[in-house]
N, C-alpha and C positions, 0 to 999 in steps of 0.2 A: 680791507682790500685783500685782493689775495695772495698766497703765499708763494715764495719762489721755490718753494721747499716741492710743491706740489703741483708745478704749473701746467707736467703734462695733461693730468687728471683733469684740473680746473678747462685747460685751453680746450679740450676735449669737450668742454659742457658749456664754454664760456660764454656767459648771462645766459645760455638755453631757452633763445626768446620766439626760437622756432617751431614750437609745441603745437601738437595736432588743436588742443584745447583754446590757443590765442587766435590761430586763424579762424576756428567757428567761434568767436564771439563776432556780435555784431555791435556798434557804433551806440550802448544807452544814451538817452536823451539828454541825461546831466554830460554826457560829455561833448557833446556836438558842437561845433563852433568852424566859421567858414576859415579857409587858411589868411586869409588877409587877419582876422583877429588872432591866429596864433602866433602870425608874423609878427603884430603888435605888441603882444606879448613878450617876447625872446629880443624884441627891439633894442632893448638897454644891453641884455648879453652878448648877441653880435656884434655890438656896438664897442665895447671894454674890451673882449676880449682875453685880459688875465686875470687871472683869480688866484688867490692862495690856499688853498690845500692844509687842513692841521688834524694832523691824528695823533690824539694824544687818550692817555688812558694808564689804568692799572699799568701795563705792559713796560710804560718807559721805567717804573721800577728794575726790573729784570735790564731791559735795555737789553732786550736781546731779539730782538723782531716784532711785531704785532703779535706775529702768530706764534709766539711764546707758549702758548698754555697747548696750543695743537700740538705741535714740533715737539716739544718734550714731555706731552704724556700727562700733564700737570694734572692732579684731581682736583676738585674745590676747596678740597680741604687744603694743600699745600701751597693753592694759588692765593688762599685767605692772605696771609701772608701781608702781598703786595697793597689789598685791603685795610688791613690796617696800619699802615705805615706812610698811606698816600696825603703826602700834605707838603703840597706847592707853595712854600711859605715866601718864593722870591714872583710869584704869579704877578703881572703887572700887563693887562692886556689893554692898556694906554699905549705902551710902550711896542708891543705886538705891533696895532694898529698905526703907529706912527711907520714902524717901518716895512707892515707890508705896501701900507702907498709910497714913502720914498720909493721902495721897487717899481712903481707902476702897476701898483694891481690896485684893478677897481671890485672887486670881491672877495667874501671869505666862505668858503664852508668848513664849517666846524666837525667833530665828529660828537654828536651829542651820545651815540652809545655806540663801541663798535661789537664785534665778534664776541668778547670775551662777558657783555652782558651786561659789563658796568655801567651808569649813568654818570655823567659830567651836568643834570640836573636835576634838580628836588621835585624827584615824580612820587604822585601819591601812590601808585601803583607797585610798586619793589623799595626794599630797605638797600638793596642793593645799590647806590647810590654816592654821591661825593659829600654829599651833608650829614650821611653816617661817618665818613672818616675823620683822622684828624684832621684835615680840612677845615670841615665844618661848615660850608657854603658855597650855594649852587656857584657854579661855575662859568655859566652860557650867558645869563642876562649881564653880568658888566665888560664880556666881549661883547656884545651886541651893543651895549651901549655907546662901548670905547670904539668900536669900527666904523658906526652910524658916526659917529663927532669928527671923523678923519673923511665925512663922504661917503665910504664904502659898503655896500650890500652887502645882505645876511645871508648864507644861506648853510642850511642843515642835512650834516650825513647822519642817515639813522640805517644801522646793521640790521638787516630782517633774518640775518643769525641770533641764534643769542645760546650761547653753552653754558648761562648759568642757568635759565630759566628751567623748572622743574617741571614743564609741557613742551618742552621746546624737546622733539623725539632726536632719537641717537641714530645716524647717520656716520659715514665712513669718514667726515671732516670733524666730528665729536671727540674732543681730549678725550670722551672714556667708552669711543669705540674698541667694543671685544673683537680681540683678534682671532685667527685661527690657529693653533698651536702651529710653529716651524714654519711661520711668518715672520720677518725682520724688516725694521727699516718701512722706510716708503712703499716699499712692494708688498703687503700684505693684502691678505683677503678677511674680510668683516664675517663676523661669526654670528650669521644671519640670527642662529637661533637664539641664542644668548640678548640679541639684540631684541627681538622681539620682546623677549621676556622682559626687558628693561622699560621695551616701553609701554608696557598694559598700564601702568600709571599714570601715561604723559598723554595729555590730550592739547593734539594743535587748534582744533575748535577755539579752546581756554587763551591758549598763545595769539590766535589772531586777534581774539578781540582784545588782549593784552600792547600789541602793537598799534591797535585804531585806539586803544587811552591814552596811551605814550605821546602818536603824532597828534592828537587832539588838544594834548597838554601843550607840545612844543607851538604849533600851530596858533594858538590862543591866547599863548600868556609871554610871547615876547615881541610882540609887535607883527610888524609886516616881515614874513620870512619870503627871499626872492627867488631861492633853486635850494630842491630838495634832492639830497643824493643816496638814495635807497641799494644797497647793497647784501646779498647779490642770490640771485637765480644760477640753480645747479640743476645736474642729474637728478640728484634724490631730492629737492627740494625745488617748488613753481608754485605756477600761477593760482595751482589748488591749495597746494600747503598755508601760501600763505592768503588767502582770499584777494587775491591782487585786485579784481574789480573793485571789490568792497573796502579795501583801503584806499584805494583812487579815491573814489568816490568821497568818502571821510576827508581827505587832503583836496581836492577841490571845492567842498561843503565850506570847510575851516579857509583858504586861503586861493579864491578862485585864480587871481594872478598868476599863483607862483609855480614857477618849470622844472619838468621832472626829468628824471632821467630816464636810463631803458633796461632796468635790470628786476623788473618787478617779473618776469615771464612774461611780458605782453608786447613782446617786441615785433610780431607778426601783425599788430594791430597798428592804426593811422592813429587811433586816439590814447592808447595808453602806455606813452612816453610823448616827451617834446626834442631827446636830443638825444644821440647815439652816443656813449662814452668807452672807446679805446681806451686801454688800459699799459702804458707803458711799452705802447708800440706807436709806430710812426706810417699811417694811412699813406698807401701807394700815391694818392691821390683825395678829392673830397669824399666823404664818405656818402654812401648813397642808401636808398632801400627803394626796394621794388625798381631799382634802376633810376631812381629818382632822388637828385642833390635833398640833403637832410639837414639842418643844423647837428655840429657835434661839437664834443668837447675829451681832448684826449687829458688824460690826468699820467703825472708824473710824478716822479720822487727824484731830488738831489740826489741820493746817493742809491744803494738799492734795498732802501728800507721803509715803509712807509711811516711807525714808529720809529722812538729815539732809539737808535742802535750805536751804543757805545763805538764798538770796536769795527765797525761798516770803513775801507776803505777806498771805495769806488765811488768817491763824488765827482762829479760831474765838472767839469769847467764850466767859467762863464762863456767863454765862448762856446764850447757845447750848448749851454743852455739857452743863449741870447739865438743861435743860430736854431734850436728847435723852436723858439716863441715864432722867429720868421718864419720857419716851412708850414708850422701850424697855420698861419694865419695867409700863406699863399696858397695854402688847400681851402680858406674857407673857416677855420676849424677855433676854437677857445682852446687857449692850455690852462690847466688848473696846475699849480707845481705844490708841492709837500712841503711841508715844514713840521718834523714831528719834537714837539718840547722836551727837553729834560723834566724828570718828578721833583727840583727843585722850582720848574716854571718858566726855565727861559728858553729862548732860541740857541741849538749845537752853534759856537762858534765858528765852525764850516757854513754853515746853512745863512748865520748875519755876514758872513764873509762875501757868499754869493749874489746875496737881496742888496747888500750896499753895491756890489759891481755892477750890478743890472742895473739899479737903477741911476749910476752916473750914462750907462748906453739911454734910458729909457727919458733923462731929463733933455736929450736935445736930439732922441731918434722916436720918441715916442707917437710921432707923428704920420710915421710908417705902417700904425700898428691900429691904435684904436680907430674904428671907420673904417677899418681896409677889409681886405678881402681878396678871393683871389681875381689875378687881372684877367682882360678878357683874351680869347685865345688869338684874336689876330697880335698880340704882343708876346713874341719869343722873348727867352732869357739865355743871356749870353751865358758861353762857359761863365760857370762857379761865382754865379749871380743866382736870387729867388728876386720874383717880384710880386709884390705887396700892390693894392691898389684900391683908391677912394672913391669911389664911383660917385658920392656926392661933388665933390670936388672937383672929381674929373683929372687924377692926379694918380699917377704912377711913380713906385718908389723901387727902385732896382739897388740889394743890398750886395756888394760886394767882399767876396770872401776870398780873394786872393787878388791883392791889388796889380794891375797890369804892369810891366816892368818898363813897357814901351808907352806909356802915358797915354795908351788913347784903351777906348771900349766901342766894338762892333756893335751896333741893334742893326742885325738883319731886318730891313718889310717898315722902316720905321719913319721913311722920306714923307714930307708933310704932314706929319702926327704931332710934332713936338715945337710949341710955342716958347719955352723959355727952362731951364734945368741949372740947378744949382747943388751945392753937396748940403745936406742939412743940416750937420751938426754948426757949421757958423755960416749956412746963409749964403756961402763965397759962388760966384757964378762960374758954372759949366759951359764954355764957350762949343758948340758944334757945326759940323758940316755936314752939308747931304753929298750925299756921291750915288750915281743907280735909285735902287729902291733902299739903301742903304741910309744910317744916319752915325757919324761916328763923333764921341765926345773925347776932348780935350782934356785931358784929364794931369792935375799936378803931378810930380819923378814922388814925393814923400805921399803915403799912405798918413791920411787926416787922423788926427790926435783920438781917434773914438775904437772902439775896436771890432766893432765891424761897420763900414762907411758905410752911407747909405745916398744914393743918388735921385733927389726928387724933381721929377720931369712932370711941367705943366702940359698938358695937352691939349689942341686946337678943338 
């Protein structure tokens, strides 16, 4: 993911799916499909709605950001290092999978390789890999296994960075971008010429078709993968660098099912992404394209790190967090949340702290969530409420984040709308009255034992 370090630069180019290059391609034949079968498609993801987030890698060594090996400059030679010392000897992704579903998540994406180049699987392709270390064994297929036995879909981030590969060209995000003398810090300028010279060796050609064996491998050899999270489109690097058609293509070949994301450069195009993915922001609203509602999916981190970062003290409340899953999902939206492992294997104590609190909200509000969506607009939301809503059901779910002092809750426009409303955590009935075009509910002096209540109103 990318770096806080450098967000101006990134935000500045962020995914760069606006390329003169993605609006003149036209729609290939391998990709065609009417919107009712992509809808079919994405059916299961709109459907759940949360997913878990794991980036893990070389980096939780350091513990000190993902983007360790950028941020400090790191050569290869000094990053070897965390290479040979990587071995998750307490790894137990039984135990992962047990408690990303206590949370309520019905998905995982993995990070099978991020930035830094490493593999978390035994690709024929790079020594580079988790079965060179002392590890000693791929990593991917017995989370896959352990996640699939809890229920939960698979699904694969593959970094179409990669700073170890020796074709992979030097760019201003490269650990061993040349600077220009009486440059410092973040604000430097790239030492174009130097850079060139580095790369008369590195041929992207080599590199793309190094990424279409990669996904070929992942894609084939661990079953049905169900969202693949490709990451990410800059400035200096799109839709040409990395042959973004031609990977598509290859990842629909291998797995026509499965939903991609929008960071290949072809974000200007209908067919090459299925979902828009915000990144650690919060959509004014659904998000759209060409003025037109999209499926998305906003990805977050606990704290603000997407790797394990020791010393990171800005995690998030539960209620922070319980009340972003709400807003996401009254826009329309999936949150995917982060969970980055310690290099001994397990989940930051912060982060099992948070997944055990969510999911005591999610064992008796989760009903708010999966199947919802956002409500229709002839239904307002009172002050410091979001409303959720099930359109199969026909059931509106109004969360309350500052419980009313005076026991009752206004729905302005609401007068014969509402057949029966109760609080969901225990079921206990919501007695109401109409007054005007008004409907106001009855509500108990104590705020319900859950921590953020939630009010489910059947509708006529």
């Amino acid at each position: 993911m990318k770096t806080t370090i450098f967000t101006s630069l990134l935000m500045a180019c962020f995914l760069l799916p606006n390329t003169v290059s993605a609006q003149e391609k036209k729609t290939p034949d391998w990709a065609k499909e009417t919107s009712e079968q992509k809808e079919n498609r994405l059916a299961w993801w709109t459907n759940d709605r949360l997913g878990m987030f794991i980036h893990w890698g070389l980096y939780s060594l350091p513990a000190r950001h993902e983007w360790v090996q950028h941020n400090e400059r790191t050569s290869a030679d000094n990053y070897r290092k965390y290479f040979e010392h990587f071995n998750p000897d307490l790894y137990d992704p039984s135990e992962w999978a047990k408690k990303a579903k206590a949370a309520g998540m019905k998905y995982v994406v993995i990070t099978t390789k991020h930035h830094e180049g490493f593999c978390l699987f035994d690709s024929k392709y790079t020594d580079y890999k988790v079965t060179n270390t002392p590890c000693g064994r791929d990593l991917i297929k017995p989370l896959c296994d352990a996640f699939r036995a809890e229920g939960l879909r698979i699904g694969f981030y593959y970094s179409l960075i990669d700073w170890h590969h020796p074709d992979f060209t030097i760019d201003p995000l490269h650990p061993e971008c040349p600077r220009l003398k009486g440059t410092l810090g973040n604000r430097f300028v790239m030492d174009t010429v130097a850079a060139s010279e580095m790369n008369k060796t590195r041929d992207m050609k080599k590199y793309q078709q190094y990424m279409k064996n990669q996904l070929t491998e992942l894609l084939t050899n661990y079953g049905q993968i169900d969202e693949l999270f490709l990451d990410f489109s800059y400035e200096d690097k799109g839709d040409k660098e990395w042959d973004s058609e031609g990977l598509l293509k290859v990842i629909r070949q291998c797995q026509p099912q499965i939903i991609v994301d929008d960071r290949l450069g072809l974000g200007d195009t209908d067919w090459g992404w299925d979902f828009k993915t915000p990144e650690q922001t919060m959509p004014d609203k659904w998000v759209e394209h060409n003025g037109v509602r999209v499926p998305w999916e906003t990805c977050q981190t606990f704290s603000g790190s997407w790797g394990y970062y020791r010393d990171e003290t800005s995690w998030k409340s539960t209620n922070q967090l319980l009340t972003m899953l709400i807003e996401v999902v009254s826009k329309g939206g999936n949150l995917l949340l982060n969970v980055g492992p310690t290099a001994r294997g397990t989940f930051d104590y912060r982060a099992i702290d948070r997944l055990e609190s969510m999911g005591k909200w999610m064992d008796v509000n989760s009903r708010s969530i999966y199947g919802c969506t956002q409500a229709p607009t002839e239904f307002k939301a009172p002050a410091n409420t979001l409303l959720t809503y099930n359109p199969t059901a026909k059931i509106l779910y109004v969360s309350v984040f500052n419980w009313p002092t005076f026991r009752e809750l206004n729905l302005e426009g609401y007068k014969g709308k509402i057949k029966y409303a109760q609080i969901l955590n225990d079921g206990s009935e919501v007695q109401f009255r109409e007054h005007g075009e008004n409907v106001t509910l009855s509500l108990p002096l104590a705020k319900p034992n859950t921590e953020i209540p939630v009010i489910e109103v059947f509708l006529k």
